[in-house]
NUROMAR-601432 format. One record per residue: residue number from 1; residue in three letters; z, x, y of N, C-alpha, C in turn. Coordinates in steps of 0.2 Angstrom, whole numbers, plus 5000, padded with zeros to 4 digits. Layout:
BEGIN
num,residu,nZ,nX,nY,caZ,caX,caY,cZ,cX,cY
NUM,ALA,Z,X,Y,Z,X,Y,Z,X,Y;
...
This chain:
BEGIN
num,residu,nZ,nX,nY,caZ,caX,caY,cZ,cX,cY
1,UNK,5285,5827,5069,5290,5831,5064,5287,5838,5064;
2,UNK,5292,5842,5063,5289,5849,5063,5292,5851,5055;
3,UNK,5287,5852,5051,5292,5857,5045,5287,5865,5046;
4,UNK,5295,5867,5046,5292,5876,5047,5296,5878,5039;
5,UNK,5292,5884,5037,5294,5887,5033,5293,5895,5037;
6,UNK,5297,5898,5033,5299,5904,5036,5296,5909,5027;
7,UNK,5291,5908,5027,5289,5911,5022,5282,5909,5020;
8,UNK,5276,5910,5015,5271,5908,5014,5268,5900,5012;
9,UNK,5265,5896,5017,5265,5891,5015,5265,5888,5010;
10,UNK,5257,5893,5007,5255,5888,4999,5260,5891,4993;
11,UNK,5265,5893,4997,5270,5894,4989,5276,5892,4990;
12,UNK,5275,5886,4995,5281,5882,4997,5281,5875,4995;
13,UNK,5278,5872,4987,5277,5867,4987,5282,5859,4987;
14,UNK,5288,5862,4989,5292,5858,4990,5293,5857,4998;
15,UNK,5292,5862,5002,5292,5859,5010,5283,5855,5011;
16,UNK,5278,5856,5009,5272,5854,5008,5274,5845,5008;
17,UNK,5275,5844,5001,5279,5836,5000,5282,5834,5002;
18,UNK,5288,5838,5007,5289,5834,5014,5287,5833,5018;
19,UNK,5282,5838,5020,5278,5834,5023,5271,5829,5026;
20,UNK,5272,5830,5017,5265,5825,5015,5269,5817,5018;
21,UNK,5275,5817,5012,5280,5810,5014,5280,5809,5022;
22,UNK,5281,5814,5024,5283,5812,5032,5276,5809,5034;
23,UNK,5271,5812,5032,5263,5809,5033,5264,5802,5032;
24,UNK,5264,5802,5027,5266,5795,5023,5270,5788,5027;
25,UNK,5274,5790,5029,5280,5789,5035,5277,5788,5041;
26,UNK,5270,5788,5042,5267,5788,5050,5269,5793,5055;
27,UNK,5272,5799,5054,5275,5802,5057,5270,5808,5058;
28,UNK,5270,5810,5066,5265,5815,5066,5268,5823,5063;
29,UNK,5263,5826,5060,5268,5831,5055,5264,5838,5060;
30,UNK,5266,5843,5059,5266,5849,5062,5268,5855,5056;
31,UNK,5264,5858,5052,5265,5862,5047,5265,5869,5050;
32,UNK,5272,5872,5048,5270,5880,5050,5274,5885,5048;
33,UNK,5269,5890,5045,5271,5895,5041,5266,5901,5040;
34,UNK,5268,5906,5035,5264,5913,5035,5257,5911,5033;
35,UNK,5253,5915,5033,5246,5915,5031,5245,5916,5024;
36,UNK,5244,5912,5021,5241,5916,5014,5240,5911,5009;
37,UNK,5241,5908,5005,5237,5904,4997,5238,5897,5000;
38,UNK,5233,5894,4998,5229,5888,5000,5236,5883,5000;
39,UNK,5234,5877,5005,5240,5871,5004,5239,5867,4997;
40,UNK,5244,5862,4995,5241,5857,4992,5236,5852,4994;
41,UNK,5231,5851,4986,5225,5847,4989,5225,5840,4993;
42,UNK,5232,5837,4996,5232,5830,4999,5232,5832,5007;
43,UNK,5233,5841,5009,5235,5841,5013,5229,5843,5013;
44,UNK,5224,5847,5012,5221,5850,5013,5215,5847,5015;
45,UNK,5215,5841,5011,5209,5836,5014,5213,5832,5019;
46,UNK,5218,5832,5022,5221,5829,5028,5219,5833,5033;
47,UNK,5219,5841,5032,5219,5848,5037,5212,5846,5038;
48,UNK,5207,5846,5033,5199,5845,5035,5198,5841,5041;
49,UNK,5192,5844,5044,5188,5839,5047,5185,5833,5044;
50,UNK,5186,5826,5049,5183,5821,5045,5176,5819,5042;
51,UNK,5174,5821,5038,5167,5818,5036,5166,5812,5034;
52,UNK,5162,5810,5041,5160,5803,5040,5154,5802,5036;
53,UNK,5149,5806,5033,5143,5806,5028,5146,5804,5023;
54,UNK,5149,5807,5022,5152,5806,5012,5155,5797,5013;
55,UNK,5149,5795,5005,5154,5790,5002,5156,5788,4998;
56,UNK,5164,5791,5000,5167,5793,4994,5173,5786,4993;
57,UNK,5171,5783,4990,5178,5776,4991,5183,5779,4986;
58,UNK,5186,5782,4984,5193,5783,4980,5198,5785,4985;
59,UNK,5204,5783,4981,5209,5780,4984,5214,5786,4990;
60,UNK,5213,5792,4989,5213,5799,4990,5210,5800,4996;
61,UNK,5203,5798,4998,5199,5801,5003,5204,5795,5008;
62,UNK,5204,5790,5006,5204,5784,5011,5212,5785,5016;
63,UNK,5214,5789,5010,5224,5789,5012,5224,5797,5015;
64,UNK,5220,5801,5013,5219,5808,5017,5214,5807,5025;
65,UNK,5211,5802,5026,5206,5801,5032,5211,5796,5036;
66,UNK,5216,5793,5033,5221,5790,5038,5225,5796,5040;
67,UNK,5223,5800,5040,5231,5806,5040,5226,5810,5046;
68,UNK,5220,5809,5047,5216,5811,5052,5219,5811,5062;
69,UNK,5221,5818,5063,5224,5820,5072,5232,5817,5069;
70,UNK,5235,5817,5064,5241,5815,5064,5245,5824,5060;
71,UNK,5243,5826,5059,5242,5833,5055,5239,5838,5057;
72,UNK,5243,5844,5058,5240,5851,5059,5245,5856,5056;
73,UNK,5242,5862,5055,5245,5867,5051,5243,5872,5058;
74,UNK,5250,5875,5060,5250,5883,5061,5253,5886,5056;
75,UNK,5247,5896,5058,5250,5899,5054,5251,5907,5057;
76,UNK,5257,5906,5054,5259,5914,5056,5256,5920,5052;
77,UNK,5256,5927,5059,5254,5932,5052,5260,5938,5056;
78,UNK,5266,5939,5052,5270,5944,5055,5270,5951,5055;
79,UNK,5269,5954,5058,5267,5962,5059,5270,5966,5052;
80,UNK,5266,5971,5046,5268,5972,5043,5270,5979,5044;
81,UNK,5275,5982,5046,5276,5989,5047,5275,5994,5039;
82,UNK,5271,5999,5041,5272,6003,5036,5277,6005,5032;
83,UNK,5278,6009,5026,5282,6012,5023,5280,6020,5020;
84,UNK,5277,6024,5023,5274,6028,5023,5281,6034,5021;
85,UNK,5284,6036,5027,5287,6042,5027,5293,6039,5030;
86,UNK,5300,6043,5028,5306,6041,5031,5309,6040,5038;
87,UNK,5304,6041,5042,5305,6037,5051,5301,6029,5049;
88,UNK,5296,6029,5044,5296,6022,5048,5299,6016,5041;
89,UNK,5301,6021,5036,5307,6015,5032,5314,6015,5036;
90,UNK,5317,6021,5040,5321,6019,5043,5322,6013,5050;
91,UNK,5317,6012,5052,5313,6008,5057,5311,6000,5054;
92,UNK,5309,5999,5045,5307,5994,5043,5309,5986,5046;
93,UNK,5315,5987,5042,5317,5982,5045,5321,5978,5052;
94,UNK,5322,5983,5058,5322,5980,5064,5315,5978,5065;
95,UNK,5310,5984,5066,5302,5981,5066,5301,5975,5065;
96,UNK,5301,5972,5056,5300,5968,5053,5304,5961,5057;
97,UNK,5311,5960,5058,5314,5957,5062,5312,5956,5068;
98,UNK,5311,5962,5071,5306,5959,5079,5302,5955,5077;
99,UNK,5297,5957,5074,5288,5953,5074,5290,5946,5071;
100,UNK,5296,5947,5067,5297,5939,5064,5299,5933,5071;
101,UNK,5304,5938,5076,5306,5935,5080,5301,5933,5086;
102,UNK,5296,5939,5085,5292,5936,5090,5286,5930,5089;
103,UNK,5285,5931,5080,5279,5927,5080,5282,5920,5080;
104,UNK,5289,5919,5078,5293,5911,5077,5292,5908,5086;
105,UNK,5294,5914,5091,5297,5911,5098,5287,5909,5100;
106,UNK,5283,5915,5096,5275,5912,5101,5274,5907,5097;
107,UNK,5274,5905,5091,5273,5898,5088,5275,5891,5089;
108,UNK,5282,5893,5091,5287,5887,5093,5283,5885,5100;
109,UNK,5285,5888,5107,5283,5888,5111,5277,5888,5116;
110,UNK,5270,5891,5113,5263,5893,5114,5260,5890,5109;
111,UNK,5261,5890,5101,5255,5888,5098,5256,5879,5097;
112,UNK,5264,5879,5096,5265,5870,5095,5262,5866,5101;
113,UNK,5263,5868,5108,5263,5866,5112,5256,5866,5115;
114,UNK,5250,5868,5110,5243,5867,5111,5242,5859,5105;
115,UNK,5245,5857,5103,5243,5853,5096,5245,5847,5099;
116,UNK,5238,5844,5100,5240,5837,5104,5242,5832,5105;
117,UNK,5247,5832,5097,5251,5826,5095,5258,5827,5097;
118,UNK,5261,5833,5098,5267,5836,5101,5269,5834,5109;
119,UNK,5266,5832,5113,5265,5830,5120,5272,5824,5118;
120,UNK,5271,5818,5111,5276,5814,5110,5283,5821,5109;
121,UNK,5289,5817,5110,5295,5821,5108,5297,5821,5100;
122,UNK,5297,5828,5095,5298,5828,5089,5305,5827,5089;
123,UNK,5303,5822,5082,5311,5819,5081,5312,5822,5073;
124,UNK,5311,5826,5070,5310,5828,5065,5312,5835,5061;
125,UNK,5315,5839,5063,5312,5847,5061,5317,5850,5055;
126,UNK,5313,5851,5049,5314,5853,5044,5313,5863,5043;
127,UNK,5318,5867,5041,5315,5870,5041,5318,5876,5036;
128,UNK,5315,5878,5032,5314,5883,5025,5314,5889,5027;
129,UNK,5322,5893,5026,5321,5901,5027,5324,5903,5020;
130,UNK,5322,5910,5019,5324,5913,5015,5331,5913,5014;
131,UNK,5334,5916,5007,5342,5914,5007,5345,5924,5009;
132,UNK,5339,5928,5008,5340,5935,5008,5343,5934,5016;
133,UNK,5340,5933,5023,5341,5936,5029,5342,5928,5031;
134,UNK,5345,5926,5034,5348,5920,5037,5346,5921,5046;
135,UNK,5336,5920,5043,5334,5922,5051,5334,5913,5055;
136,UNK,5337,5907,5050,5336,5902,5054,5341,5902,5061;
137,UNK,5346,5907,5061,5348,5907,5069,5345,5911,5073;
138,UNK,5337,5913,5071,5333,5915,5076,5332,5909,5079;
């Protein structure tokens, strides 16, 4: 499953929960979205590397270390164009729109296709855009 958000992760905590559930569902999950505030903590210990020293028996490690190679997070950082002088807020937002279109085509294509649980066919894709620009027909 892939959920994309088209906006910053860790302020999307309702696509997170989906795809915690999906986790939860055996379903290999593929997170991706902008760079910036931290995930929720069930992912975040899912995103970690495994530490096999800690022992920690609560109920949390045990159901975050089953989510271990079934879970990855990409993240986008889109080109922020200046606003300086009026050529480049004229320019703003086609700019902006490119870098969106180009960072979605090199994620979907290049960085998904490096995450080595995608090899199977995703049957799944969720995905969260803004309601201002209606970029999900990029």
């Amino acid at each position: 499953a892939v959920v994309m958000v088209l906006g910053d992760l860790g302020r999307s905590p309702r696509m997170q929960y989906h795809a915690l559930s999906l986790l939860e569902h055996g379903h290999y999950v593929t997170l991706i979205g902008y760079a910036g505030e931290d995930l929720i903590s069930p992912l975040q210990k899912a995103s970690a590397p495994l530490d096999l020293a800690s022992n920690n028996d609560d109920q949390s490690s045990k159901a975050s270390s089953s989510y271990q190679g079934n879970f990855h997070v990409l993240r986008m950082k889109p080109y922020q164009p200046p606003r300086t002088n009026i050529l480049h807020r004229l320019f703003y937002y086609p700019l902006r729109l490119a870098s969106l279109l180009f960072c979605v085509i090199h994620t979907l294509w290049v960085q998904l296709h490096q995450v080595p649980h995608t090899k199977t066919p995703v049957d799944v894709i969720l995905v969260q855009n803004p309601p201002s620009v209606p970029t999900l027909m990029l």
